[in-house]
Jmol script that loads the backbone (N, CA, C; Angstrom):
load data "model"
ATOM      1  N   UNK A   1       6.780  -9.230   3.044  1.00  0.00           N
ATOM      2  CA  UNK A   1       5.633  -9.549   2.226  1.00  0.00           C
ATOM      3  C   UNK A   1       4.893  -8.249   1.892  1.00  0.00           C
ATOM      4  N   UNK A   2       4.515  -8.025   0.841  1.00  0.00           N
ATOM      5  CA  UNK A   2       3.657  -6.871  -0.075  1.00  0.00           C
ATOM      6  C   UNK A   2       2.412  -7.371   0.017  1.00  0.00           C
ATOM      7  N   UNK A   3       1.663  -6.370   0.677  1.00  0.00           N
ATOM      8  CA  UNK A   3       0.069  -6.492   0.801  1.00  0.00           C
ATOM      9  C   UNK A   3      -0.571  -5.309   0.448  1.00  0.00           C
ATOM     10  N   UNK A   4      -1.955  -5.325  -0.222  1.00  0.00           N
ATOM     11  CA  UNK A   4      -2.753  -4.370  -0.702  1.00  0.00           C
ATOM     12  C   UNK A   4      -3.780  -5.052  -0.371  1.00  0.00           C
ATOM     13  N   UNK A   5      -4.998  -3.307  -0.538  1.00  0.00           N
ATOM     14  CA  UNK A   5      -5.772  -3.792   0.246  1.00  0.00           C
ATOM     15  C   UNK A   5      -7.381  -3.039  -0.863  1.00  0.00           C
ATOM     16  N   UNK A   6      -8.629  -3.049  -1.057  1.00  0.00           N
ATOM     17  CA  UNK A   6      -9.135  -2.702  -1.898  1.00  0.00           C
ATOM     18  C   UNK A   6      -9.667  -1.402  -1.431  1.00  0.00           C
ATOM     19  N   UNK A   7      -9.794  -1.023  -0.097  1.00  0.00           N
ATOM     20  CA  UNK A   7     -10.149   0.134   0.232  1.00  0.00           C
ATOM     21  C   UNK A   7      -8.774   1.256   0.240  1.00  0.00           C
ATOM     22  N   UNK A   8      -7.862   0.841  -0.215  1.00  0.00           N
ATOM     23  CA  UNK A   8      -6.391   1.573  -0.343  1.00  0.00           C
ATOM     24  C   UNK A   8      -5.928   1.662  -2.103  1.00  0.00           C
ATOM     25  N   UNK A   9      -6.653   1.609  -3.354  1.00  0.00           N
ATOM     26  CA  UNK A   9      -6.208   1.382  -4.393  1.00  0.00           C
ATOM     27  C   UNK A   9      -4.966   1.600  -4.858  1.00  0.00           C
ATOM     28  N   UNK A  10      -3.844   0.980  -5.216  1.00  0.00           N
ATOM     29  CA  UNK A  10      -2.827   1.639  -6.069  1.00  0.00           C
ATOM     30  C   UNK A  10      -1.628   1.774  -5.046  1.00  0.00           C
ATOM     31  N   UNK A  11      -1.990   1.112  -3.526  1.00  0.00           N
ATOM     32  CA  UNK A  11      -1.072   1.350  -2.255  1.00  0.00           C
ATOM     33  C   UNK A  11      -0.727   0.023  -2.257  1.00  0.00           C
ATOM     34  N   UNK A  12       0.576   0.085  -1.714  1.00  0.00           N
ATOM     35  CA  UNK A  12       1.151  -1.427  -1.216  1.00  0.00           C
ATOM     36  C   UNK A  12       1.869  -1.407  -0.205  1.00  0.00           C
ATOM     37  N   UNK A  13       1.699  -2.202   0.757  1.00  0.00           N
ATOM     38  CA  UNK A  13       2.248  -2.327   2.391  1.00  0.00           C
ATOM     39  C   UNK A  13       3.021  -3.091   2.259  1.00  0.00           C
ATOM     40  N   UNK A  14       4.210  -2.871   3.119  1.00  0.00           N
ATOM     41  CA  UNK A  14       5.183  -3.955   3.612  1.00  0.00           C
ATOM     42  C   UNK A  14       5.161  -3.906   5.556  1.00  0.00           C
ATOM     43  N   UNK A  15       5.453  -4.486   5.976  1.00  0.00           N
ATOM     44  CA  UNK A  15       5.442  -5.393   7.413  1.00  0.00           C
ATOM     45  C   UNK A  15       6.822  -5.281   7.333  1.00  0.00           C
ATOM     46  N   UNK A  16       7.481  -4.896   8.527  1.00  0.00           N
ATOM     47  CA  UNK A  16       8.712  -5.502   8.867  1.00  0.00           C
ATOM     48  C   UNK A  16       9.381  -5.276  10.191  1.00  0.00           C
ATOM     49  N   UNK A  17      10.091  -6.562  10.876  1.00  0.00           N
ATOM     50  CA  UNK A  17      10.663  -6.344  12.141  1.00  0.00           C
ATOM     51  C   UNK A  17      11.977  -5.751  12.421  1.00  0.00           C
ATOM     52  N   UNK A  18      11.895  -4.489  12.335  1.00  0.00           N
ATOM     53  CA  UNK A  18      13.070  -3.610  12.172  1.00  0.00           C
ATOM     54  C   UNK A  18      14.331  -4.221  13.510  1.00  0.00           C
ATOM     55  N   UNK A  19      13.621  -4.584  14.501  1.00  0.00           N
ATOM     56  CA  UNK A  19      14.325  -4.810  15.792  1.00  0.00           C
ATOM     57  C   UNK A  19      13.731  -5.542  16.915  1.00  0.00           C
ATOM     58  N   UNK A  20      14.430  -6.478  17.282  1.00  0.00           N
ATOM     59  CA  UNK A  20      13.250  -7.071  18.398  1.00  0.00           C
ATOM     60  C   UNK A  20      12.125  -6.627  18.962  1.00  0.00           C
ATOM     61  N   UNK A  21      10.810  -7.015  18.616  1.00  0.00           N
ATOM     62  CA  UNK A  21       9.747  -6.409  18.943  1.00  0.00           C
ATOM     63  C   UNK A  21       9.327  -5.167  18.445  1.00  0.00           C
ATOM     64  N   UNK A  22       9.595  -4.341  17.265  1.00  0.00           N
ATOM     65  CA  UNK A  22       9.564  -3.711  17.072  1.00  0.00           C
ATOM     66  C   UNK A  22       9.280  -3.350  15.538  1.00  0.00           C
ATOM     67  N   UNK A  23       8.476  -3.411  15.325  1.00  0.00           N
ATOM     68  CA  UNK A  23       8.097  -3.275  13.485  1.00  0.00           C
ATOM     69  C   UNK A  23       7.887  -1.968  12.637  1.00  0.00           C
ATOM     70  N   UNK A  24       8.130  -1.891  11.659  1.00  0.00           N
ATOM     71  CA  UNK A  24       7.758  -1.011  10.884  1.00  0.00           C
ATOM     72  C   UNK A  24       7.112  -0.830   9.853  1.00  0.00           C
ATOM     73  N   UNK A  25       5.907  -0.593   9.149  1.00  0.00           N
ATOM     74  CA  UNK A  25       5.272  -0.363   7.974  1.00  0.00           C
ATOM     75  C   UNK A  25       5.155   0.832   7.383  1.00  0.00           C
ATOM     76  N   UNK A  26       5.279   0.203   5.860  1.00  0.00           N
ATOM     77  CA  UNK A  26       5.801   1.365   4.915  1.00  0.00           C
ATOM     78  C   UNK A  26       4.776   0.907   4.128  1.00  0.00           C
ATOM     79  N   UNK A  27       4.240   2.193   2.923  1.00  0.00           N
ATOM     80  CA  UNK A  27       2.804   2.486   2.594  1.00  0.00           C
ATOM     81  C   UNK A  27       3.698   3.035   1.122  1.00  0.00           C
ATOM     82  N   UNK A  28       3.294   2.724  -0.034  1.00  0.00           N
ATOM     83  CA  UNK A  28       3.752   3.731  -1.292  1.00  0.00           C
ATOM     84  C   UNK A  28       2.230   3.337  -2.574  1.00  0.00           C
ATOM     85  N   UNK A  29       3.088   4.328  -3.493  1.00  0.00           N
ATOM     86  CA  UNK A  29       1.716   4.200  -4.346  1.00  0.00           C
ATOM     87  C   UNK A  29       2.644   4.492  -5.581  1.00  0.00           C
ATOM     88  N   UNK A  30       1.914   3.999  -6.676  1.00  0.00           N
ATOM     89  CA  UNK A  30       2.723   4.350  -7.966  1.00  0.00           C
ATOM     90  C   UNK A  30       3.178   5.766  -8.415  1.00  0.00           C
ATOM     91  N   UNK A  31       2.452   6.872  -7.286  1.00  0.00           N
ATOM     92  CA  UNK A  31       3.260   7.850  -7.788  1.00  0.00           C
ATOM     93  C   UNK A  31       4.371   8.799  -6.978  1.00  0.00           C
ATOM     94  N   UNK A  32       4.676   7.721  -6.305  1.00  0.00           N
ATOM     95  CA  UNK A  32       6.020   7.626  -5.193  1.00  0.00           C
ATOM     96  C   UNK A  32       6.080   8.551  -3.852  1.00  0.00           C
ATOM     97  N   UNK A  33       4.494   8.534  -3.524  1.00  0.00           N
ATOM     98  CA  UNK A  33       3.757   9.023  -2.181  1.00  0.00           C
ATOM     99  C   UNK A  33       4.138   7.862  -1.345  1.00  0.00           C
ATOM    100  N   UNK A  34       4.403   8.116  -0.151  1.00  0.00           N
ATOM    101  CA  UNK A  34       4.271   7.367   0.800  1.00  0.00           C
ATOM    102  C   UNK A  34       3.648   7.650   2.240  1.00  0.00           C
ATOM    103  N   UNK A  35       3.747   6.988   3.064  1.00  0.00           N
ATOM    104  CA  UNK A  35       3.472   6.471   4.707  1.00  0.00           C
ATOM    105  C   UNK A  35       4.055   5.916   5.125  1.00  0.00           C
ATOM    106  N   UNK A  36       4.422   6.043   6.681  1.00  0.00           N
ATOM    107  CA  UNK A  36       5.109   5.189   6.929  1.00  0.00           C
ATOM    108  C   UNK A  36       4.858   5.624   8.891  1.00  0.00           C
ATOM    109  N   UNK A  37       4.965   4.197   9.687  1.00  0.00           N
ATOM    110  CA  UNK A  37       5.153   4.012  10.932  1.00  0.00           C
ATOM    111  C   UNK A  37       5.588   3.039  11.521  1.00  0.00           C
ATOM    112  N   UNK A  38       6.316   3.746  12.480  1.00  0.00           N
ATOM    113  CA  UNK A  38       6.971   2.429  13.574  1.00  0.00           C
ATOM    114  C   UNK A  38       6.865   2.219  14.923  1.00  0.00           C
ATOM    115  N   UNK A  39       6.902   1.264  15.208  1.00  0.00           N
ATOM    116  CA  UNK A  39       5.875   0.912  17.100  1.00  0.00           C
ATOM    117  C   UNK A  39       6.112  -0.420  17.060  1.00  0.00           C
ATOM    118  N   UNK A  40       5.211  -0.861  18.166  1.00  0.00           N
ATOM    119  CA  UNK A  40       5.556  -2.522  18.854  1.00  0.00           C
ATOM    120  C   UNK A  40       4.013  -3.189  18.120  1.00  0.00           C
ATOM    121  N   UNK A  41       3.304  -2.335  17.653  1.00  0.00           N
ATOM    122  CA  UNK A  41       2.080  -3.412  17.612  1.00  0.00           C
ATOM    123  C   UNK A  41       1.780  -3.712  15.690  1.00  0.00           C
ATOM    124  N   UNK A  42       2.276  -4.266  15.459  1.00  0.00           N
ATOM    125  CA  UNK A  42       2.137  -4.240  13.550  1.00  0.00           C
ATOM    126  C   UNK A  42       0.692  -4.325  13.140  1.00  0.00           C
ATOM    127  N   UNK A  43      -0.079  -4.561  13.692  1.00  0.00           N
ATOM    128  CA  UNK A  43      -1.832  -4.592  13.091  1.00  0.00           C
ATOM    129  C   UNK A  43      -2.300  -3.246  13.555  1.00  0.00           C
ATOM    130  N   UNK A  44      -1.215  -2.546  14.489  1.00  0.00           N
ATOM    131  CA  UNK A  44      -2.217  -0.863  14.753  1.00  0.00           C
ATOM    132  C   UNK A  44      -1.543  -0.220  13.520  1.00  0.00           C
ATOM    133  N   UNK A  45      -0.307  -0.132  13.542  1.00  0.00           N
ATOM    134  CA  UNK A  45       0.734   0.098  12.652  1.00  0.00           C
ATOM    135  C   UNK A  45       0.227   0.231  11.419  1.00  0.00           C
ATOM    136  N   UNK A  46      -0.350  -1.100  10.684  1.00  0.00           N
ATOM    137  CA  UNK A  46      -0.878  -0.675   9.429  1.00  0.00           C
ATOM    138  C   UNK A  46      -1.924  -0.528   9.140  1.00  0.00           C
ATOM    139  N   UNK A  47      -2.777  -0.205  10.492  1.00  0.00           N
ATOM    140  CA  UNK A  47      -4.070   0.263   9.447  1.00  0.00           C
ATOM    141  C   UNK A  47      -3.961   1.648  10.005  1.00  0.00           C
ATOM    142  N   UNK A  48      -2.893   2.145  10.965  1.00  0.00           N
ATOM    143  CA  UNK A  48      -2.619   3.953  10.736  1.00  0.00           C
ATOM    144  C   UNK A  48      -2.150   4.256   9.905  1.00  0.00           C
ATOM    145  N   UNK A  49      -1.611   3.030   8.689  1.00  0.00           N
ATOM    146  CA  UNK A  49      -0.312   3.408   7.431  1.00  0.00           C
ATOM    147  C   UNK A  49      -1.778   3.402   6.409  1.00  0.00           C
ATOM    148  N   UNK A  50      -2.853   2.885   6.304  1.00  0.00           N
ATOM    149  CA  UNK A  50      -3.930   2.714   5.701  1.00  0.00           C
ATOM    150  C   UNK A  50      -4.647   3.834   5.930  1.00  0.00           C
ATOM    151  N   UNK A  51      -4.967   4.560   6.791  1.00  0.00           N
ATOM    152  CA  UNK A  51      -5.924   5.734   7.100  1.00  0.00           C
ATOM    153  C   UNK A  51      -4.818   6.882   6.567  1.00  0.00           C
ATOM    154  N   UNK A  52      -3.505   6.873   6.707  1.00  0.00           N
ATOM    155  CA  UNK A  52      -2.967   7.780   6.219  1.00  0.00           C
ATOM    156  C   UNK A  52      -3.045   8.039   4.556  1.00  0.00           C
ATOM    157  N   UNK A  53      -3.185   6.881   4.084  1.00  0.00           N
ATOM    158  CA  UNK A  53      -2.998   6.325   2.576  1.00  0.00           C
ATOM    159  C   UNK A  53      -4.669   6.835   2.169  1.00  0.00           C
ATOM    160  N   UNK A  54      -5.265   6.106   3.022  1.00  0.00           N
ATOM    161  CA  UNK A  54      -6.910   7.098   2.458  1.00  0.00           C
ATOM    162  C   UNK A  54      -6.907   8.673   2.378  1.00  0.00           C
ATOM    163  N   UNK A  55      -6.141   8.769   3.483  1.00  0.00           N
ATOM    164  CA  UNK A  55      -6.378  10.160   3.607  1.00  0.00           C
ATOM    165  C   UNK A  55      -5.277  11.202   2.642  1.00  0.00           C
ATOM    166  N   UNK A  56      -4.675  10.802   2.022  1.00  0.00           N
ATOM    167  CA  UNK A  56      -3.916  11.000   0.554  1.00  0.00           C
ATOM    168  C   UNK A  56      -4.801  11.007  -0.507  1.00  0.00           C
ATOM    169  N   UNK A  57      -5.780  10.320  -0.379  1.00  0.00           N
ATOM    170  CA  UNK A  57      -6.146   9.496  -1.757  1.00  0.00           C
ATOM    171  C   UNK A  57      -7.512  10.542  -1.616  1.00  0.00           C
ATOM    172  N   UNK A  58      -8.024  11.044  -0.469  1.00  0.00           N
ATOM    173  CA  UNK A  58      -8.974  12.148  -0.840  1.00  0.00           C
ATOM    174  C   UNK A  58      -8.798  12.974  -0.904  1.00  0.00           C
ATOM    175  N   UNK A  59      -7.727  13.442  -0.805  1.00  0.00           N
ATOM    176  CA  UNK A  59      -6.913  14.779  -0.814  1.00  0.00           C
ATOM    177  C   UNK A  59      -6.873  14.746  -2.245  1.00  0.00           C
ATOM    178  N   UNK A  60      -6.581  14.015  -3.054  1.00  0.00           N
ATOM    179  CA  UNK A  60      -5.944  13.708  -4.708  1.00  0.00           C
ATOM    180  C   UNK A  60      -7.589  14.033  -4.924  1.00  0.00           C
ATOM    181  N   UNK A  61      -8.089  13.250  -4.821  1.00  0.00           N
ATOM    182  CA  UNK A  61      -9.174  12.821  -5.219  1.00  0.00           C
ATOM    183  C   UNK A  61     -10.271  14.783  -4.879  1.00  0.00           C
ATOM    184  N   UNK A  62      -9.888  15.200  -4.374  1.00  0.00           N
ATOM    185  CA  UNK A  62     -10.917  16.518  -3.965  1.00  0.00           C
ATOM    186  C   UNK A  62      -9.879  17.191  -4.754  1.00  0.00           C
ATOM    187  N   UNK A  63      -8.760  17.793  -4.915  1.00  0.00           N
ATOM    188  CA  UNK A  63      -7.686  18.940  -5.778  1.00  0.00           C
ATOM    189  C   UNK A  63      -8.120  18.599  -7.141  1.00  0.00           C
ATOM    190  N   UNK A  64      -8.824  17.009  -7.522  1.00  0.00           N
ATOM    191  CA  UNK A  64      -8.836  16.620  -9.296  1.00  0.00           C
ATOM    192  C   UNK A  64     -10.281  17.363  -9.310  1.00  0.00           C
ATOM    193  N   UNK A  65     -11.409  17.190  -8.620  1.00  0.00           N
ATOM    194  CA  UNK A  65     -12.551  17.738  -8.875  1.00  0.00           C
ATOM    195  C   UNK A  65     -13.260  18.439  -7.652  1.00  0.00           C
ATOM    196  N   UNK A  66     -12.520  19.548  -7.667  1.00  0.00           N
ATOM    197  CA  UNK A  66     -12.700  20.821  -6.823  1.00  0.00           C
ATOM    198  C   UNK A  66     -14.422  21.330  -6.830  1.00  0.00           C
TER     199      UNK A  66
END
end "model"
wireframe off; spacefill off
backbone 0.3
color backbone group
């Protein structure tokens, strides 16, 4: 399942159980940036795939108006 979130604009998450107990979330954006982590707990998982994704997005966001 593809989830976005409004404090992440233009990002879309996927969830997935790579292996028993074991998940992975993946983070992209339309301009084929990504994130990505894997571990046992999927709700820590994606909001470290979310802070990573912010933290892209101010990076963009500070290089456009220096």
């Amino acid at each position: 399942m593809t989830m976005t979130y409004s404090d992440t604009p233009g990002w879309k998450f996927v969830v997935e159980e790579v292996s028993m107990g074991v998940y992975q979330v993946k983070g992209s954006d339309g301009f084929g940036r990504t994130v990505e982590r894997t571990g046992t707990d999927p709700d820590v998982l994606l909001q470290q795939c979310k802070v990573d994704a912010m933290k892209i997005i101010q990076k963009t966001q500070t290089e456009e108006n220096p």
